[in-house]
ZADO-1210 file (C-alpha; in nm, 4 decimals, padded with zeros to 6 digits):
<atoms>
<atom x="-04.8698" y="05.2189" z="-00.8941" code="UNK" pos="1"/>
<atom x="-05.1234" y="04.9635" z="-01.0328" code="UNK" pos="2"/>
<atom x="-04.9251" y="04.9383" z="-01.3327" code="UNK" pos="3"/>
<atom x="-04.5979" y="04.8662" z="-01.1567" code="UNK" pos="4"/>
<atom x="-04.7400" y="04.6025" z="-00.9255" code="UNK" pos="5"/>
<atom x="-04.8642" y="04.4132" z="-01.2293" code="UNK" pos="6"/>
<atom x="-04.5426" y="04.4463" z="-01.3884" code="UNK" pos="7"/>
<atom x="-04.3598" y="04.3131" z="-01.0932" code="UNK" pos="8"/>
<atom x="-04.6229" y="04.0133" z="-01.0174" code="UNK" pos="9"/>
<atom x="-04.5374" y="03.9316" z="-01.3950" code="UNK" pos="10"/>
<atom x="-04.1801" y="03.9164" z="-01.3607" code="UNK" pos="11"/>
<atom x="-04.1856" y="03.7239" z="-01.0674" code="UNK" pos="12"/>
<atom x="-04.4520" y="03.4783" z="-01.2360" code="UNK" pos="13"/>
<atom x="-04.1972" y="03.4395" z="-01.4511" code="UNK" pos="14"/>
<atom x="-03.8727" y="03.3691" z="-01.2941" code="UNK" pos="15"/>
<atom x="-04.0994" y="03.1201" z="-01.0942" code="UNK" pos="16"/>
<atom x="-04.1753" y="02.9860" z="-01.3727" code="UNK" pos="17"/>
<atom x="-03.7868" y="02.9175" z="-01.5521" code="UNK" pos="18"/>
<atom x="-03.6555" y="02.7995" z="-01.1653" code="UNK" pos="19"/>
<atom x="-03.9176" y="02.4893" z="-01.2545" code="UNK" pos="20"/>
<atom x="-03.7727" y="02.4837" z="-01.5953" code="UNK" pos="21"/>
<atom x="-03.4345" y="02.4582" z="-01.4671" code="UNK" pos="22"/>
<atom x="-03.5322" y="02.1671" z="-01.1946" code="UNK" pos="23"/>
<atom x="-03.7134" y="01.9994" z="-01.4969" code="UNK" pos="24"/>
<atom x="-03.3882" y="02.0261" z="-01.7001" code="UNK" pos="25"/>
<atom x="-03.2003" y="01.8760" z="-01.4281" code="UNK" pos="26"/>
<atom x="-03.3633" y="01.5645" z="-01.4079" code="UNK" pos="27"/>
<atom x="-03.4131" y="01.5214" z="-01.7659" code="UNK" pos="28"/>
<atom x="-03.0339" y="01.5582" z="-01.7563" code="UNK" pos="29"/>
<atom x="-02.9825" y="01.3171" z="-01.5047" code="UNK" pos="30"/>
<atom x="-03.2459" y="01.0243" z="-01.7030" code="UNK" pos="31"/>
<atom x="-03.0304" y="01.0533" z="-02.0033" code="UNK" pos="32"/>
<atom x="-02.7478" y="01.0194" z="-01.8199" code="UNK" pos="33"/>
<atom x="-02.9045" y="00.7089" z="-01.6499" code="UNK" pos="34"/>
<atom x="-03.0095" y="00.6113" z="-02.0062" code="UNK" pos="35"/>
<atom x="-02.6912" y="00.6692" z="-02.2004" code="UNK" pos="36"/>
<atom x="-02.4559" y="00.4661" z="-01.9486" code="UNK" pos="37"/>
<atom x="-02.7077" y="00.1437" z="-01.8637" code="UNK" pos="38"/>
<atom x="-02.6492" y="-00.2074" z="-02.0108" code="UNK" pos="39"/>
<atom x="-02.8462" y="-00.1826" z="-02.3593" code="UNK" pos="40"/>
<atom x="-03.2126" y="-00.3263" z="-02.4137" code="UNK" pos="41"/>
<atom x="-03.3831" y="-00.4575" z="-02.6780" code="UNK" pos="42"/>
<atom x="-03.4870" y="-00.1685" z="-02.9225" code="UNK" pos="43"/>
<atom x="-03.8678" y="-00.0636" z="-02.8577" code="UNK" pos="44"/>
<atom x="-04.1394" y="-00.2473" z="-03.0773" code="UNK" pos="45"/>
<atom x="-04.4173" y="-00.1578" z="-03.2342" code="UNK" pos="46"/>
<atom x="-04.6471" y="-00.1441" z="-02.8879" code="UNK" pos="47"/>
<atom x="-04.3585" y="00.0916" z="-02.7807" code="UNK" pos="48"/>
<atom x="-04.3521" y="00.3738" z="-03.1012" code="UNK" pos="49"/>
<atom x="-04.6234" y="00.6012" z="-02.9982" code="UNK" pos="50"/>
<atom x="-04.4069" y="00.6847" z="-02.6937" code="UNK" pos="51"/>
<atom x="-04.1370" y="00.7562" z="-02.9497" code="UNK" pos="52"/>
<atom x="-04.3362" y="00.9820" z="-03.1841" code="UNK" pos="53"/>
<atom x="-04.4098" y="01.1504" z="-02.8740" code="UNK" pos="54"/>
<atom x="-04.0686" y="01.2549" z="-02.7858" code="UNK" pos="55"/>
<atom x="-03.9560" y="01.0216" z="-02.5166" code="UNK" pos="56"/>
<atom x="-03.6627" y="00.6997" z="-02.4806" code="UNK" pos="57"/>
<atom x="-03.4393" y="00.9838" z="-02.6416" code="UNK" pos="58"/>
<atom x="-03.0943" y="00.8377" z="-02.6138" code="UNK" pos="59"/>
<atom x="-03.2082" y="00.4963" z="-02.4785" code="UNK" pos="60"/>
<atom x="-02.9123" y="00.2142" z="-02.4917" code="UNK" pos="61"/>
<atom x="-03.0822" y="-00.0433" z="-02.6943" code="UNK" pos="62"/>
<atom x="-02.9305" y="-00.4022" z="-02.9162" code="UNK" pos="63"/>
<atom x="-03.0642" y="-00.4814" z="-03.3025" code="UNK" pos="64"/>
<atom x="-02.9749" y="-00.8097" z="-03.4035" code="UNK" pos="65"/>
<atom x="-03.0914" y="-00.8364" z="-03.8164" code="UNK" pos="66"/>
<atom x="-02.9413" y="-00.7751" z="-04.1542" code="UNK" pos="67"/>
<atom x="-02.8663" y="-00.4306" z="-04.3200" code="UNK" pos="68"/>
<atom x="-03.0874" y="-00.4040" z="-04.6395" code="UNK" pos="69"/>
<atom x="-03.1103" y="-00.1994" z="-04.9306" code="UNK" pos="70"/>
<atom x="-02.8729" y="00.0794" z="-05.0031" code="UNK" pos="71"/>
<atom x="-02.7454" y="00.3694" z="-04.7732" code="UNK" pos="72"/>
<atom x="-02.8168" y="00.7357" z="-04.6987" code="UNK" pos="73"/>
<atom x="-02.5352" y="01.0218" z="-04.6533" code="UNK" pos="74"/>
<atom x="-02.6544" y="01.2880" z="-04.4703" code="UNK" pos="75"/>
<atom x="-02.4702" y="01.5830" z="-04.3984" code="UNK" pos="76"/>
<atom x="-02.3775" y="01.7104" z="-04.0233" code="UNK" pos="77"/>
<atom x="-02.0973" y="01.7498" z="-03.7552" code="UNK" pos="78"/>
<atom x="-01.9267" y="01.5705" z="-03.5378" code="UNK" pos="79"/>
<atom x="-01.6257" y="01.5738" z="-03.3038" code="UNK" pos="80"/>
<atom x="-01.4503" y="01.5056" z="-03.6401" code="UNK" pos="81"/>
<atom x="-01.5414" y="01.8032" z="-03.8280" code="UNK" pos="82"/>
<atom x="-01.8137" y="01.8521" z="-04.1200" code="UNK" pos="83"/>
<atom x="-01.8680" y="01.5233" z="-04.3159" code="UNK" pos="84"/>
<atom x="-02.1644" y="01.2679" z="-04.3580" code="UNK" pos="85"/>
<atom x="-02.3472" y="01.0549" z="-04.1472" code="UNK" pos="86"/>
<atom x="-02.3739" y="00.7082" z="-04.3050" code="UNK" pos="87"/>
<atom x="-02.7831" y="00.5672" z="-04.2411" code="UNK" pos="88"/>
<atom x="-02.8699" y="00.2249" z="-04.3701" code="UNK" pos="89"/>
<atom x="-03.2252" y="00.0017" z="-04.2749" code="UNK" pos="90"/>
<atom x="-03.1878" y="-00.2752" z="-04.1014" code="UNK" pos="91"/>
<atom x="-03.4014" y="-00.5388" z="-04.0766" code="UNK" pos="92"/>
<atom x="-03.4765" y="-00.6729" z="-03.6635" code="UNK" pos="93"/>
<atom x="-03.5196" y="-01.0490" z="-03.6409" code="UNK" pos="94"/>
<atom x="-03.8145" y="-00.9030" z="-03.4693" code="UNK" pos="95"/>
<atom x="-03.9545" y="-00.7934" z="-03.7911" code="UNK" pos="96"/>
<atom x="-03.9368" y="-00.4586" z="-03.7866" code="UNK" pos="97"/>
<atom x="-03.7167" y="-00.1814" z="-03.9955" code="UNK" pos="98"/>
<atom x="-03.4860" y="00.0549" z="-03.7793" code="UNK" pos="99"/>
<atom x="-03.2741" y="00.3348" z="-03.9267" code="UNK" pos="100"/>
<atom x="-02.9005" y="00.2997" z="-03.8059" code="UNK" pos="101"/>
<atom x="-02.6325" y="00.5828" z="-03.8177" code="UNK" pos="102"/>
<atom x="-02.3626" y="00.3927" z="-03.9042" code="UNK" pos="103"/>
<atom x="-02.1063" y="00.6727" z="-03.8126" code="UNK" pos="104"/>
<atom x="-01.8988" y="00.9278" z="-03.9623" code="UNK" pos="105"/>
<atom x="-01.7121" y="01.0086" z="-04.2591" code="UNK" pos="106"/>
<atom x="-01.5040" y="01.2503" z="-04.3901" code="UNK" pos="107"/>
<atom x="-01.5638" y="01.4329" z="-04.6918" code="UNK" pos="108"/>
<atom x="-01.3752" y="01.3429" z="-05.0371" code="UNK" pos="109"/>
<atom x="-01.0296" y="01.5238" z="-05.0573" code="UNK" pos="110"/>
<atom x="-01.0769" y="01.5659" z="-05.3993" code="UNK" pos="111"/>
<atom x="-01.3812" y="01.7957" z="-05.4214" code="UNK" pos="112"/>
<atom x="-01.6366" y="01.5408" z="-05.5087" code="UNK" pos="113"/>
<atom x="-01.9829" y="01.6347" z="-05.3466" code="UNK" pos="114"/>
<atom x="-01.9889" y="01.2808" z="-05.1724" code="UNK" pos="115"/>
<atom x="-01.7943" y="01.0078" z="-05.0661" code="UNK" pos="116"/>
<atom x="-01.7776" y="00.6653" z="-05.2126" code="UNK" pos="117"/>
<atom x="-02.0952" y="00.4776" z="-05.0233" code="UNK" pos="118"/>
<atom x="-01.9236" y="00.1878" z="-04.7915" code="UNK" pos="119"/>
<atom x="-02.1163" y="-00.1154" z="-04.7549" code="UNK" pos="120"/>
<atom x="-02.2777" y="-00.2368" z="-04.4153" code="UNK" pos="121"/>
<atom x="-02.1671" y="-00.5522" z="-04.3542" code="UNK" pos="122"/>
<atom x="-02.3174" y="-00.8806" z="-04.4871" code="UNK" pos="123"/>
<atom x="-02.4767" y="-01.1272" z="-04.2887" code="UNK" pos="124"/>
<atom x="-02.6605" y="-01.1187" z="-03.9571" code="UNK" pos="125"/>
<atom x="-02.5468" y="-00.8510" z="-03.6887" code="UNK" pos="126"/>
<atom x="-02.6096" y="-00.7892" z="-03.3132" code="UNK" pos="127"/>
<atom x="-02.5086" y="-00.4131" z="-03.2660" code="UNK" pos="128"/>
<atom x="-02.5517" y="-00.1466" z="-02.9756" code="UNK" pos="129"/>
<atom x="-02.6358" y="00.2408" z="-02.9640" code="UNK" pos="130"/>
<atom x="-02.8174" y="00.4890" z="-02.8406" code="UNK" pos="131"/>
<atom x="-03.1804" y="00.5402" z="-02.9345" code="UNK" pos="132"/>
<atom x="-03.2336" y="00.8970" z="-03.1405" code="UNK" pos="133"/>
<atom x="-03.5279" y="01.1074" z="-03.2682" code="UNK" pos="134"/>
<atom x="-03.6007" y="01.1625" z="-03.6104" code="UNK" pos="135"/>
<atom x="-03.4932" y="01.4845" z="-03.7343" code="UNK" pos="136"/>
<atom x="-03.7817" y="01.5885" z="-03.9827" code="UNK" pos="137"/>
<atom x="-03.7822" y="01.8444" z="-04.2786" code="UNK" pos="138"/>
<atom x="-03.4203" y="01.9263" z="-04.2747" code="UNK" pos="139"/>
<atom x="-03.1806" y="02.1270" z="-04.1183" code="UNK" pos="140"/>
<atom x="-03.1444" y="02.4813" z="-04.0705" code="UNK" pos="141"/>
<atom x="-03.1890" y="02.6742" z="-04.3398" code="UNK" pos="142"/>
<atom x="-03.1617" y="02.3886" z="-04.5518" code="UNK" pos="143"/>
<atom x="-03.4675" y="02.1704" z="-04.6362" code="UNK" pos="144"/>
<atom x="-03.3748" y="01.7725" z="-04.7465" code="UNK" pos="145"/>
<atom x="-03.3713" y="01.7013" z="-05.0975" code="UNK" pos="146"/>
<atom x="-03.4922" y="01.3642" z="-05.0851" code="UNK" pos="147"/>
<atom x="-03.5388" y="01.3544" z="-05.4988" code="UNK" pos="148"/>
<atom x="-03.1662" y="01.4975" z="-05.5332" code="UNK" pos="149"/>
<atom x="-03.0948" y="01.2780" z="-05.2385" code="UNK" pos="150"/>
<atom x="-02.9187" y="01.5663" z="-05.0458" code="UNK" pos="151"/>
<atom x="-02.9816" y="01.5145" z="-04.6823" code="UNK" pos="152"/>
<atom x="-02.9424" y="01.7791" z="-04.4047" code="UNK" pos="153"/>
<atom x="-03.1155" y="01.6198" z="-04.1280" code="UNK" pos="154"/>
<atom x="-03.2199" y="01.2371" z="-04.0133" code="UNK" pos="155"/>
<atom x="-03.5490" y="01.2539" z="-04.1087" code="UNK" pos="156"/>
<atom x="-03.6732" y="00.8893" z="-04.0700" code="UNK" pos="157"/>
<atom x="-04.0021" y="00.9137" z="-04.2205" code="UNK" pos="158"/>
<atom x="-03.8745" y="01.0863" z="-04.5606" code="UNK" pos="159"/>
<atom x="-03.5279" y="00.8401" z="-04.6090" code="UNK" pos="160"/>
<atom x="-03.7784" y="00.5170" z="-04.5608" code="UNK" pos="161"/>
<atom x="-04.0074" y="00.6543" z="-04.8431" code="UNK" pos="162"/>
<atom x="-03.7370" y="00.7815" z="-05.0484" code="UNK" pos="163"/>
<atom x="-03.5902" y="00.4145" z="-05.0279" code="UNK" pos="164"/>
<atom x="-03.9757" y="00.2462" z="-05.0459" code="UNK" pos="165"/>
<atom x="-03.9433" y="00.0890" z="-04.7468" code="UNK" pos="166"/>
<atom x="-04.2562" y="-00.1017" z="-04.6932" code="UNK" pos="167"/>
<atom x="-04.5241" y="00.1700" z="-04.4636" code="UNK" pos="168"/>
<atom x="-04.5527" y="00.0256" z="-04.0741" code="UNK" pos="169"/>
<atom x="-04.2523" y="-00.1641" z="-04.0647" code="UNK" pos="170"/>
<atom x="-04.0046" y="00.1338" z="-03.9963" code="UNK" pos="171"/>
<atom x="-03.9309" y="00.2195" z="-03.6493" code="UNK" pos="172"/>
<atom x="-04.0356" y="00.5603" z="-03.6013" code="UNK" pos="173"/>
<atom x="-03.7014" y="00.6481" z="-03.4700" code="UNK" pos="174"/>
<atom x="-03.3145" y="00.5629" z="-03.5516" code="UNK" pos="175"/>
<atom x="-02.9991" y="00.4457" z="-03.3817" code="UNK" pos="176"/>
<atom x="-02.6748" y="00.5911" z="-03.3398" code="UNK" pos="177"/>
<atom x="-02.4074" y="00.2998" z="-03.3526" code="UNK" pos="178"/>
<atom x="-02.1611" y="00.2407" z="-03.0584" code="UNK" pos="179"/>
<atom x="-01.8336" y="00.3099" z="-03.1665" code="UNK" pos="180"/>
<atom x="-01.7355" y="-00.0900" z="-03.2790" code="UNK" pos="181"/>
<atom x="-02.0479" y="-00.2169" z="-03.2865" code="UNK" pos="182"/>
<atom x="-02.1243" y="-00.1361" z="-03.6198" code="UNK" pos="183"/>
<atom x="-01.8809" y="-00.3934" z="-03.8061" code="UNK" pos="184"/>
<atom x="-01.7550" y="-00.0616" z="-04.0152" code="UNK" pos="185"/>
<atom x="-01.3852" y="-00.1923" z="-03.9649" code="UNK" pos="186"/>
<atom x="-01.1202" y="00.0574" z="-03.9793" code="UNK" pos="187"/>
<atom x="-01.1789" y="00.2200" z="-04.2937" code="UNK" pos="188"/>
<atom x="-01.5541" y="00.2372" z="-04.2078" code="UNK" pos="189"/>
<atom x="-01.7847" y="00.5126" z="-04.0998" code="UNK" pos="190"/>
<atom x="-01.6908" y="00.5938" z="-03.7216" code="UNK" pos="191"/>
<atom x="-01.9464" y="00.4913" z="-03.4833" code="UNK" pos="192"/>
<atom x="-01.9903" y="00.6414" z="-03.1489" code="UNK" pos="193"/>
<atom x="-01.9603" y="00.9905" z="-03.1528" code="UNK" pos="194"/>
<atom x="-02.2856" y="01.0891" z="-03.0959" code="UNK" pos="195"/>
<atom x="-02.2952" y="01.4388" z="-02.9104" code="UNK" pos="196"/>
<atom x="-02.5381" y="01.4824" z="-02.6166" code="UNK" pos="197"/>
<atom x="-02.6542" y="01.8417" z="-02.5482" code="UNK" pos="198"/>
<atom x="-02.8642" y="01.9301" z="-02.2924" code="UNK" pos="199"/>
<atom x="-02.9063" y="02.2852" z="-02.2634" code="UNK" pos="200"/>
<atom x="-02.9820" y="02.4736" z="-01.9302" code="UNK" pos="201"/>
<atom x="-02.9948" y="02.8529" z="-01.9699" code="UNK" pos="202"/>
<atom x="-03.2796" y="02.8491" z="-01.6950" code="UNK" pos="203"/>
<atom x="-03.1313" y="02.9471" z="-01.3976" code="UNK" pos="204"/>
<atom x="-02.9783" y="03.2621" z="-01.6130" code="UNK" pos="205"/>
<atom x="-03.3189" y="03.3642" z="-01.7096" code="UNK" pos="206"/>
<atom x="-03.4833" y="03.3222" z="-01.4059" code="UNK" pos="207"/>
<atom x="-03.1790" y="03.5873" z="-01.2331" code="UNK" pos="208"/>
<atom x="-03.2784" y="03.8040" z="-01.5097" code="UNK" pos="209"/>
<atom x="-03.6138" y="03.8187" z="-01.4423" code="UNK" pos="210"/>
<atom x="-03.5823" y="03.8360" z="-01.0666" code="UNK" pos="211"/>
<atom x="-03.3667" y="04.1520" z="-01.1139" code="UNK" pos="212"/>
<atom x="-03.6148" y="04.3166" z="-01.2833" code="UNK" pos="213"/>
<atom x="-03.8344" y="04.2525" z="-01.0476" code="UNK" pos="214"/>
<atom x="-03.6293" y="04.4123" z="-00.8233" code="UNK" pos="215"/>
<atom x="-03.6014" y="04.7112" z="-01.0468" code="UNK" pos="216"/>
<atom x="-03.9544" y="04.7415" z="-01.0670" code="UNK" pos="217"/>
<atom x="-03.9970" y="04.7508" z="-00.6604" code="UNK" pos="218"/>
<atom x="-03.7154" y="05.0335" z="-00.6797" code="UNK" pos="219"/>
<atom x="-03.9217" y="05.2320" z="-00.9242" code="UNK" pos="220"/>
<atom x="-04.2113" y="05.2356" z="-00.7590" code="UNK" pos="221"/>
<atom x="-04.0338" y="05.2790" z="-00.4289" code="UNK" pos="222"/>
<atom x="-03.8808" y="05.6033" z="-00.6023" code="UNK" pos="223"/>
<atom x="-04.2328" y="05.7123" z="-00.7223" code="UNK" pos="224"/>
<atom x="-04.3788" y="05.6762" z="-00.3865" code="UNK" pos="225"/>
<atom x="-04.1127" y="05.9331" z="-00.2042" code="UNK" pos="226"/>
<atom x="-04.1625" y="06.1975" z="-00.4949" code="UNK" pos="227"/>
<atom x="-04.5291" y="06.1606" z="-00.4164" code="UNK" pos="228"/>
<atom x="-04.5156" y="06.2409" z="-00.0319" code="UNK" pos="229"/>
<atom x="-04.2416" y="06.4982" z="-00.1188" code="UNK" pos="230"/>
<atom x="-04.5072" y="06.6520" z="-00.3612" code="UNK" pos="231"/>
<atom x="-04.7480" y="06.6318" z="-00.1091" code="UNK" pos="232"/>
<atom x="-04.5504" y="06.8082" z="00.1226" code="UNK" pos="233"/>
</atoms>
């Protein structure tokens, strides 16, 4: 009987403990949403990255205004489009700083060829909009980055700026996902704005799950208690 009311402490510890998952879920939910939809802000500075390497302004609206620099990084991955390449190329803030910016999507080459033709950002100064994304280090899954056969599997910020000798310090520690037209791709350019938002709440589930055991647990040693007095008897 001591066993079983340890077991069923435990499980109730533990669906206690994914309902305050699921309430935490919820309002991280709701702050992105808050985030995602508010008039954009300036893009965080340097006094602002070690809340980014720390995991937080994910999917903050925030405005660059710079010049694209140096050459561009395909990087494979999906979209509401199908399988294709995200287009990244640095852009220098007239704040002085480096960010990463996903220029958007494109398609594959139709005839086979392991790449598409590189399109060039555009020239000049540019004010552009989108949402503020973590960098995605290593690679992805099952598939490290290549960054010396430049094949790319993930947005890894850190690893594209060396690859591309980006001076150390200046890089934002994070990159941006364009708004779809605020790129200046033009019509045959990557397509911006298609970034997917995922926020995944399986909580609630597991905390039934648990609870239900629970339950079965208090059955069971409801069970063993009447075969006890009956052996008694």
């Amino acid at each position: 009987m001591t066993l079983l009311a340890v077991v069923f402490a435990g499980f109730i510890l533990l669906g206690n403990w994914q309902v305050r998952r699921y309430h935490l879920k919820l309002k991280i939910a709701r702050e992105i949403a808050t985030r995602v939809h508010a008039p954009p802000v300036d893009a965080p500075g340097h006094a602002q990255w070690a809340r980014i390497e720390d995991g937080q302004l994910q999917y903050l609206h925030v405005r660059l205004h710079g010049r694209f620099i140096g050459g561009q990084t395909l990087v494979h991955g999906s979209s509401s489009k199908g399988y294709g390449y995200w287009v990244m190329a640095p852009l220098r803030t007239d704040r002085g700083f480096i960010v990463l910016v996903n220029r958007g999507y494109l398609p594959p080459e139709p005839s086979g060829a392991p790449a598409p033709a590189k399109i060039a950002p555009p020239d000049g100064e540019v004010t552009l909009t989108g949402l503020l994304r973590l960098t995605e280090p290593r690679g992805g899954f099952l598939r490290r980055n290549q960054p010396r056969n430049d094949l790319w599997y993930s947005r890894d910020v850190a690893a594209i700026a060396a690859r591309d000798k980006l001076p150390p310090g200046q890089v934002a520690p994070y990159f941006v996902d364009a708004d779809a037209d605020a790129a200046g791709n033009g019509n045959a350019g990557p397509v911006a704005g298609l970034t997917g938002i995922h926020i995944y709440n399986h909580s609630l589930g597991y905390a039934i799950t648990w609870y239900l055991l629970a339950l079965g647990t208090l059955l069971a040693a409801g069970i063993v208690v009447h075969y006890d007095r009956q052996g008694r008897h």
